[in-house]
CHARMM-style PDB file with segment names, atoms N, HN, CA, C and O in Angstrom:
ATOM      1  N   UNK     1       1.983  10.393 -15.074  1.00  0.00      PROA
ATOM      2  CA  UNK     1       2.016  11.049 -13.774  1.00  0.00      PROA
ATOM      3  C   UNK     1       3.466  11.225 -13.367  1.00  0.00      PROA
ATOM      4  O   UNK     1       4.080  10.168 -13.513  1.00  0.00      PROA
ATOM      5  N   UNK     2       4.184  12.181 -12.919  1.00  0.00      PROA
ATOM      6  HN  UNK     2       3.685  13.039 -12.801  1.00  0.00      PROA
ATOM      7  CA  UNK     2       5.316  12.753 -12.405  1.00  0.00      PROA
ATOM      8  C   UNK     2       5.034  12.395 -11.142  1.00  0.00      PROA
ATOM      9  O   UNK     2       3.859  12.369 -10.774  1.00  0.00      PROA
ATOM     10  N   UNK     3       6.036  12.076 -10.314  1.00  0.00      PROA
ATOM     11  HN  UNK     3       6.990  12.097 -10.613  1.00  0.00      PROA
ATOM     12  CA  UNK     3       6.013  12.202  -8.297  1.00  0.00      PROA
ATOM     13  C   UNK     3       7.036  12.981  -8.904  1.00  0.00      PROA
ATOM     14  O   UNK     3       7.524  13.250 -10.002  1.00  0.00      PROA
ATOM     15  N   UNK     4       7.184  13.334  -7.098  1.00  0.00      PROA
ATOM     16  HN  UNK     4       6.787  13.115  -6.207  1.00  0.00      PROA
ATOM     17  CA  UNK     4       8.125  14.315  -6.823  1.00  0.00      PROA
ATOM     18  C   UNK     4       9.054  13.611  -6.254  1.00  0.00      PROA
ATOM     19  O   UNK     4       8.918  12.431  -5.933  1.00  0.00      PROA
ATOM     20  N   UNK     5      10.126  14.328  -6.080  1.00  0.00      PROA
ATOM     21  HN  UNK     5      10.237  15.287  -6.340  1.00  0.00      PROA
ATOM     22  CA  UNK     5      11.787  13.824  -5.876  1.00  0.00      PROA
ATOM     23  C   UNK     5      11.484  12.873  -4.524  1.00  0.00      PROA
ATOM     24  O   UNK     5      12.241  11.906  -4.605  1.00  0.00      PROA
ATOM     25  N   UNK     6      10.921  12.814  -3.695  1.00  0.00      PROA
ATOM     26  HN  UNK     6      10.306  13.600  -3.629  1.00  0.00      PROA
ATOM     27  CA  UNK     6      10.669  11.970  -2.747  1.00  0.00      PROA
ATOM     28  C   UNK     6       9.110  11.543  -2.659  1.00  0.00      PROA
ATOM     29  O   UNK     6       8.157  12.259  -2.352  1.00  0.00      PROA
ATOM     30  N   UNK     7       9.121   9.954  -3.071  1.00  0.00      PROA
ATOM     31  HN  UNK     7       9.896   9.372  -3.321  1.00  0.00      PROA
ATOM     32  CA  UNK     7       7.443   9.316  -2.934  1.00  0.00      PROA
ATOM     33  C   UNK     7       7.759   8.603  -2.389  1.00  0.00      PROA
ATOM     34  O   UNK     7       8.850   8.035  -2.365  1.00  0.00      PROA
ATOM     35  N   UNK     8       6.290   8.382  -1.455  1.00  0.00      PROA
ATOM     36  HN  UNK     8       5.404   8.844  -1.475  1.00  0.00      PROA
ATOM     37  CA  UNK     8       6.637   7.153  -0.824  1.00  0.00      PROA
ATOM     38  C   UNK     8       5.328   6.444  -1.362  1.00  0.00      PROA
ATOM     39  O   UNK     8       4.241   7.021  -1.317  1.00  0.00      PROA
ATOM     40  N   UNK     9       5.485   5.116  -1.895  1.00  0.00      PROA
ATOM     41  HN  UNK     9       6.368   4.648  -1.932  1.00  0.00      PROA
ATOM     42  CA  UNK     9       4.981   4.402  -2.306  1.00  0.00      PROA
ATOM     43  C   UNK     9       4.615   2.938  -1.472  1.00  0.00      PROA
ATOM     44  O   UNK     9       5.582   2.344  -0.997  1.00  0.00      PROA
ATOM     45  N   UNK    10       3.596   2.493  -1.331  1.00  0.00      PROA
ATOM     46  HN  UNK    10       2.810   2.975  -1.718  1.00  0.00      PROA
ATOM     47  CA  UNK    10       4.091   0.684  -1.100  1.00  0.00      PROA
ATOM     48  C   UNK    10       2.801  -0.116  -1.460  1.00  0.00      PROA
ATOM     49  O   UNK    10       2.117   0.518  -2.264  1.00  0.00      PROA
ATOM     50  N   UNK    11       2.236  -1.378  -1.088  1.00  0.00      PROA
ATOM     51  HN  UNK    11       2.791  -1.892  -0.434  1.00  0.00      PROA
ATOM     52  CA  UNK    11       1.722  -2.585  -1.431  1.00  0.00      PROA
ATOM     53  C   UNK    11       0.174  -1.656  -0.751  1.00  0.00      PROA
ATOM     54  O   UNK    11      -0.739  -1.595  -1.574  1.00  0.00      PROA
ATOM     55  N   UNK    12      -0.052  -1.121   0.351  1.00  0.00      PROA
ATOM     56  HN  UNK    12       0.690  -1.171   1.019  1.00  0.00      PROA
ATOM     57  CA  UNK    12      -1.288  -1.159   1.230  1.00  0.00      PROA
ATOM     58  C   UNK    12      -1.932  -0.387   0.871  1.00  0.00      PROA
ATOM     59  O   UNK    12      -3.070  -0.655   0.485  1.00  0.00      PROA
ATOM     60  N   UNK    13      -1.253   1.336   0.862  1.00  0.00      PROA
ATOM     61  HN  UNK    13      -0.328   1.554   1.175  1.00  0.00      PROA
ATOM     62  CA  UNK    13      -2.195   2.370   0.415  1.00  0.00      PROA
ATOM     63  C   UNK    13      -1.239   2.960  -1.049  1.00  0.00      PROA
ATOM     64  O   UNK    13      -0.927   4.145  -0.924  1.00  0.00      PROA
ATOM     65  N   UNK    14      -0.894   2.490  -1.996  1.00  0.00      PROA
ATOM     66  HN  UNK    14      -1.147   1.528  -2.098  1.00  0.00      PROA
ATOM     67  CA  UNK    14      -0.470   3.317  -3.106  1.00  0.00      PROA
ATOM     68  C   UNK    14       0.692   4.438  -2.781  1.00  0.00      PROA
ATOM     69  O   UNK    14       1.615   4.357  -1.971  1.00  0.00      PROA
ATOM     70  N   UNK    15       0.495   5.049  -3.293  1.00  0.00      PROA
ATOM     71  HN  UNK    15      -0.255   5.114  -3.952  1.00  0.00      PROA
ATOM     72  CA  UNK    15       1.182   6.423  -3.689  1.00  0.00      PROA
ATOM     73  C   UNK    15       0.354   7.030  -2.268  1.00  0.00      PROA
ATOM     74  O   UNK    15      -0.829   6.895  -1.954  1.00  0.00      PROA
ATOM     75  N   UNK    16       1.553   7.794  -1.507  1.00  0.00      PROA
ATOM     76  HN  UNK    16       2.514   7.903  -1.761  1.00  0.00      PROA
ATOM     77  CA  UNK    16       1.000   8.578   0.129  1.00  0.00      PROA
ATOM     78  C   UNK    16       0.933   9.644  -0.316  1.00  0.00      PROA
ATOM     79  O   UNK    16       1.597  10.113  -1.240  1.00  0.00      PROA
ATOM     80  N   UNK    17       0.164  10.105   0.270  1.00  0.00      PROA
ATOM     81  HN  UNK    17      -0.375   9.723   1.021  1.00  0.00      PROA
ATOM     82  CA  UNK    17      -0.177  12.100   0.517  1.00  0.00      PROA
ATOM     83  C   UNK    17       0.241  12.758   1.432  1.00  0.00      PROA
ATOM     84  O   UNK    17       0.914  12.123   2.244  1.00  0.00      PROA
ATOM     85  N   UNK    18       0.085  13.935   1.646  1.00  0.00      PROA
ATOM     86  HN  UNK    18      -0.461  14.451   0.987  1.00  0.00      PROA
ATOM     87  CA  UNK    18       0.543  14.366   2.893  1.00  0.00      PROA
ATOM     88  C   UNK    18       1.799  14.310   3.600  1.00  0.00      PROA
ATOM     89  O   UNK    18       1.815  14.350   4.830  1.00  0.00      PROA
ATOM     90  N   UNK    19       2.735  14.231   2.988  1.00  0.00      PROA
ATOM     91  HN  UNK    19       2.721  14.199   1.989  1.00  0.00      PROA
ATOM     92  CA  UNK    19       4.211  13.664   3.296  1.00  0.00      PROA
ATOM     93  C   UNK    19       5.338  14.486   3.814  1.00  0.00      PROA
ATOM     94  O   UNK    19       6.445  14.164   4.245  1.00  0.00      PROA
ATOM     95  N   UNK    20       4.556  16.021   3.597  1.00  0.00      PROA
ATOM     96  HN  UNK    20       3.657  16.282   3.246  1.00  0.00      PROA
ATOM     97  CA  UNK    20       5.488  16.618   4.192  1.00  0.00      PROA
ATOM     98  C   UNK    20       5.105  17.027   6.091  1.00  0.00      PROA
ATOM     99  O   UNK    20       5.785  17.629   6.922  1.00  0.00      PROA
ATOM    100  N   UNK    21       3.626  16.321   6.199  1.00  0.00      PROA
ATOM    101  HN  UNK    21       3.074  15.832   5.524  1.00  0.00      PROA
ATOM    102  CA  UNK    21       3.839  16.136   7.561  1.00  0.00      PROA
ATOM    103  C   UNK    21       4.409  14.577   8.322  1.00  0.00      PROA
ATOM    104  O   UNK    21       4.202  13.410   7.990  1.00  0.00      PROA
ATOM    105  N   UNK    22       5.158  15.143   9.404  1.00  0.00      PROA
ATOM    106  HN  UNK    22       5.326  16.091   9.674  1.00  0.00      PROA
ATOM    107  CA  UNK    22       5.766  14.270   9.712  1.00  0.00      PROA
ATOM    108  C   UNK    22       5.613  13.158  10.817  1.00  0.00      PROA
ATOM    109  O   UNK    22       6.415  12.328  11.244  1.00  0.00      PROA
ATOM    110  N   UNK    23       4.151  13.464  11.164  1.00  0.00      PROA
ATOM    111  HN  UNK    23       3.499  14.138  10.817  1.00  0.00      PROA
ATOM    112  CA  UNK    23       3.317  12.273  11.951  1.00  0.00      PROA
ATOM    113  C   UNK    23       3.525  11.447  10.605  1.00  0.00      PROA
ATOM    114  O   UNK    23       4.311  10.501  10.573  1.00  0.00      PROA
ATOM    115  N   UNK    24       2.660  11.914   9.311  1.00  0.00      PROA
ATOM    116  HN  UNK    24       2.021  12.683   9.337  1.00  0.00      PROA
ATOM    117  CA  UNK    24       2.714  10.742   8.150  1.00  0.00      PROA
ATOM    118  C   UNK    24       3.660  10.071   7.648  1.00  0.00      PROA
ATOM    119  O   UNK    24       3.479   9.030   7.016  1.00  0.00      PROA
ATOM    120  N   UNK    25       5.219  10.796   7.961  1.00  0.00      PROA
ATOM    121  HN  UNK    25       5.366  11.641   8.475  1.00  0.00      PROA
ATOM    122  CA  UNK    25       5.907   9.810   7.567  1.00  0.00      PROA
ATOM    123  C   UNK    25       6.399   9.084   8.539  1.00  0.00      PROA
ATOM    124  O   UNK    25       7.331   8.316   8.300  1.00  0.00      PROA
ATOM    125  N   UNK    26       5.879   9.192   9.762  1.00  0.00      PROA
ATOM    126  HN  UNK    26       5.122   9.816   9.956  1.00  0.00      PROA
ATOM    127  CA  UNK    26       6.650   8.496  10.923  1.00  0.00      PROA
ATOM    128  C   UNK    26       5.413   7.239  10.556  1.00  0.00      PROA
ATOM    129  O   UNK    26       5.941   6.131  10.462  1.00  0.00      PROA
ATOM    130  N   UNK    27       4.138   7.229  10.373  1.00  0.00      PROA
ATOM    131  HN  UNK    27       3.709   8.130  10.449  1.00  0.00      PROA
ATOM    132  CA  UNK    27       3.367   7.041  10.094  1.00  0.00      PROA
ATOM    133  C   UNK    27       3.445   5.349   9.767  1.00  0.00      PROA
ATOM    134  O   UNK    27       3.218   4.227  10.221  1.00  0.00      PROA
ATOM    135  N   UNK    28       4.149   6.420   8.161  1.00  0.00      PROA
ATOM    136  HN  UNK    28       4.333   7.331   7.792  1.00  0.00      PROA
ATOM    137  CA  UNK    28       4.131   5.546   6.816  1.00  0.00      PROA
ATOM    138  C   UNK    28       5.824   4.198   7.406  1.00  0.00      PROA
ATOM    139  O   UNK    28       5.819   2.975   7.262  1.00  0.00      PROA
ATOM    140  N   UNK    29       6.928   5.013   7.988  1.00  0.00      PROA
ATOM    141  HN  UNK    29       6.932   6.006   8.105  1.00  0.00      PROA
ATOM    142  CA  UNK    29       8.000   4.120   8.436  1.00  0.00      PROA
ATOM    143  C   UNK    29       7.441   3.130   9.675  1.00  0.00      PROA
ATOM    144  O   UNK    29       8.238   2.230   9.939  1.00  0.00      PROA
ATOM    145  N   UNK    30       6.362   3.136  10.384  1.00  0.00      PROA
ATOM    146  HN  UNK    30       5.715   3.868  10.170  1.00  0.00      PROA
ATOM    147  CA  UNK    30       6.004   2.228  11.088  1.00  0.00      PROA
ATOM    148  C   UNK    30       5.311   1.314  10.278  1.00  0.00      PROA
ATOM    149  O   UNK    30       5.668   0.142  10.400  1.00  0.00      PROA
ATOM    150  N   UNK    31       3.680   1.753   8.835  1.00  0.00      PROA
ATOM    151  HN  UNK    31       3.390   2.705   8.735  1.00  0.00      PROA
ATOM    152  CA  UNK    31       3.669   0.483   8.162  1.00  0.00      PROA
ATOM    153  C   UNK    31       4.270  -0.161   7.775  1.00  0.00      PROA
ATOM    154  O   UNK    31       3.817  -1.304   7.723  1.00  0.00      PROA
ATOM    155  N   UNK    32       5.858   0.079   7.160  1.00  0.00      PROA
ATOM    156  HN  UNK    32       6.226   1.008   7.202  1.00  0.00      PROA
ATOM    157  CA  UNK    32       7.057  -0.460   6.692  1.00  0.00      PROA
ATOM    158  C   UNK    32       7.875  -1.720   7.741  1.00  0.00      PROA
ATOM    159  O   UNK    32       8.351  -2.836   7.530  1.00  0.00      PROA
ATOM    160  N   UNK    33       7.744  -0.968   8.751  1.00  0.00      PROA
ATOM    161  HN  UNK    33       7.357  -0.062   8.923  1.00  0.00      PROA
ATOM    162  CA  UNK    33       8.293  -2.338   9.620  1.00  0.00      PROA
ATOM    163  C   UNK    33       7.348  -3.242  10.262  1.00  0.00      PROA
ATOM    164  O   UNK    33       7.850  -3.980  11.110  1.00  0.00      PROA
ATOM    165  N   UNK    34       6.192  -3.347  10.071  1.00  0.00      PROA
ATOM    166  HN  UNK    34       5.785  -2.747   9.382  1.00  0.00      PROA
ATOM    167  CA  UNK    34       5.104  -4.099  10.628  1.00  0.00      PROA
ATOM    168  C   UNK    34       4.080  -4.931   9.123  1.00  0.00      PROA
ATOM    169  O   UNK    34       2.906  -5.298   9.183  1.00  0.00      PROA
ATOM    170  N   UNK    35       5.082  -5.026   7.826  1.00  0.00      PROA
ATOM    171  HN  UNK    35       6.036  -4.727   7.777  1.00  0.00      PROA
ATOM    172  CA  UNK    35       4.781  -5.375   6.713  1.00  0.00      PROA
ATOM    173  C   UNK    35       5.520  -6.765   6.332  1.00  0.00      PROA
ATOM    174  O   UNK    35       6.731  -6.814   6.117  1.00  0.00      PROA
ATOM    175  N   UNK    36       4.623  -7.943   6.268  1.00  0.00      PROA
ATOM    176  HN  UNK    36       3.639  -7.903   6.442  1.00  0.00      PROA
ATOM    177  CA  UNK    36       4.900  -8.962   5.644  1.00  0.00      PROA
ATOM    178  C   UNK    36       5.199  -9.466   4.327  1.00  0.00      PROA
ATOM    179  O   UNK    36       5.257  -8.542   3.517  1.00  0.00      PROA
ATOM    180  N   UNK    37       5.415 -10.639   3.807  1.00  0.00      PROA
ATOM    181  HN  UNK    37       5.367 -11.390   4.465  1.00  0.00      PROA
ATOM    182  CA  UNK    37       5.498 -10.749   2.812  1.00  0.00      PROA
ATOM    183  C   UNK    37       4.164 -11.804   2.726  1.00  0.00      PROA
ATOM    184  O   UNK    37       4.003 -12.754   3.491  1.00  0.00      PROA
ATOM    185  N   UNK    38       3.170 -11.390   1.531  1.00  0.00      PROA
ATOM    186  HN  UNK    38       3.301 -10.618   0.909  1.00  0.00      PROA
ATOM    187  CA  UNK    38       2.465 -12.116   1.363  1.00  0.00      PROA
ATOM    188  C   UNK    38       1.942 -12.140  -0.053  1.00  0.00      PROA
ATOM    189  O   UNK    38       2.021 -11.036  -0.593  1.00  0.00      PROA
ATOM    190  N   UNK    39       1.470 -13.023  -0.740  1.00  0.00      PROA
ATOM    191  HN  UNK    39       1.406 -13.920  -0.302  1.00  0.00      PROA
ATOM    192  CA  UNK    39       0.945 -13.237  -1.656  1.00  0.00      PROA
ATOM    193  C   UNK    39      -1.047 -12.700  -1.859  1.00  0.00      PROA
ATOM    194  O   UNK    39      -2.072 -13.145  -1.341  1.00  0.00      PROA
ATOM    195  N   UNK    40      -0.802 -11.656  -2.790  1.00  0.00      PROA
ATOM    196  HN  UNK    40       0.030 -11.294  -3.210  1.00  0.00      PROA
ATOM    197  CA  UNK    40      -2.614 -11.135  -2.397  1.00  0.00      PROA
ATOM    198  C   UNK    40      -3.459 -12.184  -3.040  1.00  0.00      PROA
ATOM    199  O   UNK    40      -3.311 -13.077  -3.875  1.00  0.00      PROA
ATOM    200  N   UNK    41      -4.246 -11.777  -2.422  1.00  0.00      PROA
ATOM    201  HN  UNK    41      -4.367 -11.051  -1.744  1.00  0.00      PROA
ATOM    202  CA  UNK    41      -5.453 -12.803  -2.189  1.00  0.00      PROA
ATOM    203  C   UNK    41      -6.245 -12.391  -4.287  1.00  0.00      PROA
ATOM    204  O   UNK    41      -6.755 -13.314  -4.922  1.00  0.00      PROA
ATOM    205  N   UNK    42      -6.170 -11.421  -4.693  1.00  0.00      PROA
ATOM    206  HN  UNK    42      -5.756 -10.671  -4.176  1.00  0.00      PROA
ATOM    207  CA  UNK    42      -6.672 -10.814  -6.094  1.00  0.00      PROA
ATOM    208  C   UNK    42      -5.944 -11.409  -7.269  1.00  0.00      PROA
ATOM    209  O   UNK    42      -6.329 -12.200  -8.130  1.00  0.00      PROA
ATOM    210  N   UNK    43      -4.651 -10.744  -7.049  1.00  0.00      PROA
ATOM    211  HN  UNK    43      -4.338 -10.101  -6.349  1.00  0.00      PROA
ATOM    212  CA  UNK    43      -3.726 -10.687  -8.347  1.00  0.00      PROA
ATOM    213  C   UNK    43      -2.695 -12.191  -8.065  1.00  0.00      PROA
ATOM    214  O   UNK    43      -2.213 -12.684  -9.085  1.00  0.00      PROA
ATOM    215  N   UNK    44      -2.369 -12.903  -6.669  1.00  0.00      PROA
ATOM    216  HN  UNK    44      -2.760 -12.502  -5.841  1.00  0.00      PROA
ATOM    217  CA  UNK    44      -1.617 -13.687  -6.719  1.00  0.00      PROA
ATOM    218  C   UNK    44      -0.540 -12.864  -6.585  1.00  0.00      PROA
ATOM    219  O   UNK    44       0.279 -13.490  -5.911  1.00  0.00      PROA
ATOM    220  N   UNK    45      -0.090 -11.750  -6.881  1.00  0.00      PROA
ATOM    221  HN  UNK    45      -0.755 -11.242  -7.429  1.00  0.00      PROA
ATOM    222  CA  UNK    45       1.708 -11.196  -6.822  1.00  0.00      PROA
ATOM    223  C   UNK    45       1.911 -11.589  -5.229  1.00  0.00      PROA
ATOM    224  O   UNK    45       1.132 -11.650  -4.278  1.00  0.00      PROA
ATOM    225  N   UNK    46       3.344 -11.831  -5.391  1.00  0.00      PROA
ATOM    226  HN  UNK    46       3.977 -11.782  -6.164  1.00  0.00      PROA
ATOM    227  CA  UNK    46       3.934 -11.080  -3.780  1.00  0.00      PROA
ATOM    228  C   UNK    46       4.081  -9.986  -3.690  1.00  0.00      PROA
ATOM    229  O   UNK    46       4.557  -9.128  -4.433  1.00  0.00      PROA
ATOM    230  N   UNK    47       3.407  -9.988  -2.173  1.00  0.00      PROA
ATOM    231  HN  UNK    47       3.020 -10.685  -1.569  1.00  0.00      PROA
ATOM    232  CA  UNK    47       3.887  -8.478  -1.913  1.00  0.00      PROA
ATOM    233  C   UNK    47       3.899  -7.950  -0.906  1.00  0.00      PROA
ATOM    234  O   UNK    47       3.004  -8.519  -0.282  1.00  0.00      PROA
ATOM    235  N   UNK    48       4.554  -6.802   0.066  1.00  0.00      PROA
ATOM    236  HN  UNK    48       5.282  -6.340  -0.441  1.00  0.00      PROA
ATOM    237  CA  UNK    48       4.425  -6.638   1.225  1.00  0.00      PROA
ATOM    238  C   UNK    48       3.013  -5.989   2.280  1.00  0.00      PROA
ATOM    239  O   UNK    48       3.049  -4.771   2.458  1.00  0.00      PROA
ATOM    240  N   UNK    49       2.061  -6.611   2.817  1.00  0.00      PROA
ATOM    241  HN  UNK    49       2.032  -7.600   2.673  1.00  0.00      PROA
ATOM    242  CA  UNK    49       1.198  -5.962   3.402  1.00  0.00      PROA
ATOM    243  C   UNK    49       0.926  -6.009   4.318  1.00  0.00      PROA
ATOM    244  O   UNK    49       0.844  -7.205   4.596  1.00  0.00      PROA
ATOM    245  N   UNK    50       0.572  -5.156   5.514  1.00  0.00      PROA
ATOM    246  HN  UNK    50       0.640  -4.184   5.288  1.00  0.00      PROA
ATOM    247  CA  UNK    50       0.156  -5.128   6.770  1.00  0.00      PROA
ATOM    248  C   UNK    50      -0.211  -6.632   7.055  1.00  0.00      PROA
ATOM    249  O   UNK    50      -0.851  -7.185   6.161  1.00  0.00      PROA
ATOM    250  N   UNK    51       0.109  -7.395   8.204  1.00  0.00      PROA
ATOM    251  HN  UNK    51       0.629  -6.946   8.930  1.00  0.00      PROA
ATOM    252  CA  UNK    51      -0.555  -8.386   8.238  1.00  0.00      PROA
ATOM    253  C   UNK    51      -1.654  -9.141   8.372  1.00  0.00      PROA
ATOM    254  O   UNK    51      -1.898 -10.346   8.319  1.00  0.00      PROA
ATOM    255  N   UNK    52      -2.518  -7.742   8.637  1.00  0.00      PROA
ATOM    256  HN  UNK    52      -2.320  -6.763   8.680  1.00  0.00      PROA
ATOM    257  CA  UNK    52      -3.969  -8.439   8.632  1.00  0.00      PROA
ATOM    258  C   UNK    52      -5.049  -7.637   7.433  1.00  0.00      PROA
ATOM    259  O   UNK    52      -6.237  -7.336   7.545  1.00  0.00      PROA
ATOM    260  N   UNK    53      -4.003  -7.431   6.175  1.00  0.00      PROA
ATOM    261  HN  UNK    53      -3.038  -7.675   6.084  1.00  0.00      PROA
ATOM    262  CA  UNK    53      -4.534  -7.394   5.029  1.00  0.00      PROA
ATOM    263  C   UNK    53      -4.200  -8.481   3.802  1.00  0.00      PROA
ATOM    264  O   UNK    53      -3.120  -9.042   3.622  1.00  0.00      PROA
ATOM    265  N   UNK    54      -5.308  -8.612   3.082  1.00  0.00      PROA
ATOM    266  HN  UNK    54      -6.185  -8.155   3.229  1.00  0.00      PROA
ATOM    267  CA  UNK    54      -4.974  -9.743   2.027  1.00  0.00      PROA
ATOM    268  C   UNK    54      -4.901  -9.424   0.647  1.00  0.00      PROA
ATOM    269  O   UNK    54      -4.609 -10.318  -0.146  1.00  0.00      PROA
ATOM    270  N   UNK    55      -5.164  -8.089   0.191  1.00  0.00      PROA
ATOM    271  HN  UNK    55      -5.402  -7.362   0.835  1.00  0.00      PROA
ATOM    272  CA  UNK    55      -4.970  -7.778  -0.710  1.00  0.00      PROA
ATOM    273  C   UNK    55      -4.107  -6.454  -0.518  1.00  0.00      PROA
ATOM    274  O   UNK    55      -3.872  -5.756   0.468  1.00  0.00      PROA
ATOM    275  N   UNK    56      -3.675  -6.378  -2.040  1.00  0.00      PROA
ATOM    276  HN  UNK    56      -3.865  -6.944  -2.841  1.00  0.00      PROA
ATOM    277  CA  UNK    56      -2.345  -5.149  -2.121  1.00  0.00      PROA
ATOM    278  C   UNK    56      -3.671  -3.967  -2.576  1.00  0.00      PROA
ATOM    279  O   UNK    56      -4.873  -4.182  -2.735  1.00  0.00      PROA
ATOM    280  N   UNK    57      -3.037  -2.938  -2.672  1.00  0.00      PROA
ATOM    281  HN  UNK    57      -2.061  -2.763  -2.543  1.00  0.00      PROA
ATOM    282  CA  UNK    57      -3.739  -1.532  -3.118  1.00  0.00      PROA
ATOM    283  C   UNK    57      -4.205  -1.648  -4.484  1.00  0.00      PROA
ATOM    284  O   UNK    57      -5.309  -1.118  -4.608  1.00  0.00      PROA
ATOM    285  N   UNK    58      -3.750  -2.160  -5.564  1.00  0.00      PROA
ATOM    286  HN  UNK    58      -2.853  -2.590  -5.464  1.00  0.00      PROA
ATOM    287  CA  UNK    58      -4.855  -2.307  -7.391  1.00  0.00      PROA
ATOM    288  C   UNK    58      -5.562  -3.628  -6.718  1.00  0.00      PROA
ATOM    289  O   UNK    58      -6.603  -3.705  -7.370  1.00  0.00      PROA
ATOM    290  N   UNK    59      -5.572  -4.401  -6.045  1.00  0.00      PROA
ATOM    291  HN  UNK    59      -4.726  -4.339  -5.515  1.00  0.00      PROA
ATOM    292  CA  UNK    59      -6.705  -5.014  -5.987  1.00  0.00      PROA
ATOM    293  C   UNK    59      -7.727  -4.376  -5.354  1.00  0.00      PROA
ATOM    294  O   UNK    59      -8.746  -4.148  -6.005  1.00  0.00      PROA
ATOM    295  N   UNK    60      -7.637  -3.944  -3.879  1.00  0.00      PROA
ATOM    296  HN  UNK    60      -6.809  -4.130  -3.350  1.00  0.00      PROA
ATOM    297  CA  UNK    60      -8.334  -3.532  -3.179  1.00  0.00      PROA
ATOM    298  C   UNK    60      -9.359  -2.561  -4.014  1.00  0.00      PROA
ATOM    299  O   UNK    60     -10.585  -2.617  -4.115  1.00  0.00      PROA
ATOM    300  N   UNK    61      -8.051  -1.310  -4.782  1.00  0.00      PROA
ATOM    301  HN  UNK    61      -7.056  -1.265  -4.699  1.00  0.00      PROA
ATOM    302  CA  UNK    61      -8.916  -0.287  -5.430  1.00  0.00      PROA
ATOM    303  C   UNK    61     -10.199  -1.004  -5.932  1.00  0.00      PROA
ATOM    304  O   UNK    61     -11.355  -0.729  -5.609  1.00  0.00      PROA
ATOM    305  N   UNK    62      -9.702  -2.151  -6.937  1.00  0.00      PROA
ATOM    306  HN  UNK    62      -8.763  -2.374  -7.199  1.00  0.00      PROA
ATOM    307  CA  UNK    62     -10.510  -2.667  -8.025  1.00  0.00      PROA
ATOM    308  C   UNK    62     -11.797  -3.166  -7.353  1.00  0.00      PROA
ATOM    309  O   UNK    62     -12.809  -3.059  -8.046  1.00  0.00      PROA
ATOM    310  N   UNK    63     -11.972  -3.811  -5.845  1.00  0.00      PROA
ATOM    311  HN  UNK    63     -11.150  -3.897  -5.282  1.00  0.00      PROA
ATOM    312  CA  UNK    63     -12.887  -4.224  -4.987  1.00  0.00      PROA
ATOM    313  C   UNK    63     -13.774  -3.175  -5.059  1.00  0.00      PROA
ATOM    314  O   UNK    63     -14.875  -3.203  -5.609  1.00  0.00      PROA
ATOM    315  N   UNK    64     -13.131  -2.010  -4.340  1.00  0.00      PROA
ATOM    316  HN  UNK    64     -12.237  -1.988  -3.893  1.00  0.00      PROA
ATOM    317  CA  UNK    64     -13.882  -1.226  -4.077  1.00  0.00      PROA
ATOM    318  C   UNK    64     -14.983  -0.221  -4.841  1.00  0.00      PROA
ATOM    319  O   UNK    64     -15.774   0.663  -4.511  1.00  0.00      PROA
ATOM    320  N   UNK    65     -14.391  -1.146  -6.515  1.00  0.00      PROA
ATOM    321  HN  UNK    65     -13.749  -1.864  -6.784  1.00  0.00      PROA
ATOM    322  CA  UNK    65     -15.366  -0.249  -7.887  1.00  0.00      PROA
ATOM    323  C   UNK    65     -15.983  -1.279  -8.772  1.00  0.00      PROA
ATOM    324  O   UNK    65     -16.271  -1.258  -9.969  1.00  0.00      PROA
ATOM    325  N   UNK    66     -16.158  -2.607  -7.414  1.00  0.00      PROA
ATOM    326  HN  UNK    66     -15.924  -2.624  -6.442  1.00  0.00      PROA
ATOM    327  CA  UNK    66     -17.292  -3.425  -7.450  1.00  0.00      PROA
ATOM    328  C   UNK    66     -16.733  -5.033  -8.434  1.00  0.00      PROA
ATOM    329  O   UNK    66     -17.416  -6.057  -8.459  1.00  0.00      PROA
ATOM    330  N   UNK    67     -15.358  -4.870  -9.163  1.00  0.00      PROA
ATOM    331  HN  UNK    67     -14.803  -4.039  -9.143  1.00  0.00      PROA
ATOM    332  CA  UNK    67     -14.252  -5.688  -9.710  1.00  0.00      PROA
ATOM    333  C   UNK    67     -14.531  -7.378  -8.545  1.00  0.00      PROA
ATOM    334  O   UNK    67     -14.307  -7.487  -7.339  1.00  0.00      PROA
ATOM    335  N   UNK    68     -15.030  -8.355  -9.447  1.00  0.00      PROA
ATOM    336  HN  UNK    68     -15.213  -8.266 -10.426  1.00  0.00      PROA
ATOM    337  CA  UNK    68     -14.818  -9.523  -8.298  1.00  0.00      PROA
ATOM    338  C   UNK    68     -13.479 -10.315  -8.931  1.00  0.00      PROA
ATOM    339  O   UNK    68     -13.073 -10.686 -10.032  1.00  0.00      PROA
ATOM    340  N   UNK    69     -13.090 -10.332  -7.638  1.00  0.00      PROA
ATOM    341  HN  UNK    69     -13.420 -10.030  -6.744  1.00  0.00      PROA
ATOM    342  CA  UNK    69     -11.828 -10.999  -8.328  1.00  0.00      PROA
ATOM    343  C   UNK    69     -11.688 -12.270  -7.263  1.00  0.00      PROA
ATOM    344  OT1 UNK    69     -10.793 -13.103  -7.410  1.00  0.00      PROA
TER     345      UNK     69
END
């Protein structure tokens, strides 16, 4: 997979869409400053996530396609 010259990426939702509107990236710079450091609840990594989430985005995905972890 190629991104393009500007991705924004992080721990909660993956790879963002929609980026060239700019509610989404004001959006995406408010999850950024309201992001902890935590260890997910799935994989064990650290990593930064909203604080009242416990898993990062490949776990979550993996939840959500029935994966018990």
């Amino acid at each position: 997979m190629r991104f393009p010259e500007r991705t924004y990426i992080d721990d909660n939702y993956g790879v963002w869409d929609d980026m060239d509107d700019p509610d989404m990236v004001e959006f995406y710079h408010q999850v950024q400053k309201e992001n902890v450091e935590k260890k997910c609840e799935g994989c064990g990594q650290t990593v930064m996530l909203r604080p009242d989430y416990g898993f990062c985005n490949i776990c979550a995905d993996k939840r959500e396609r029935g994966w018990d972890l």
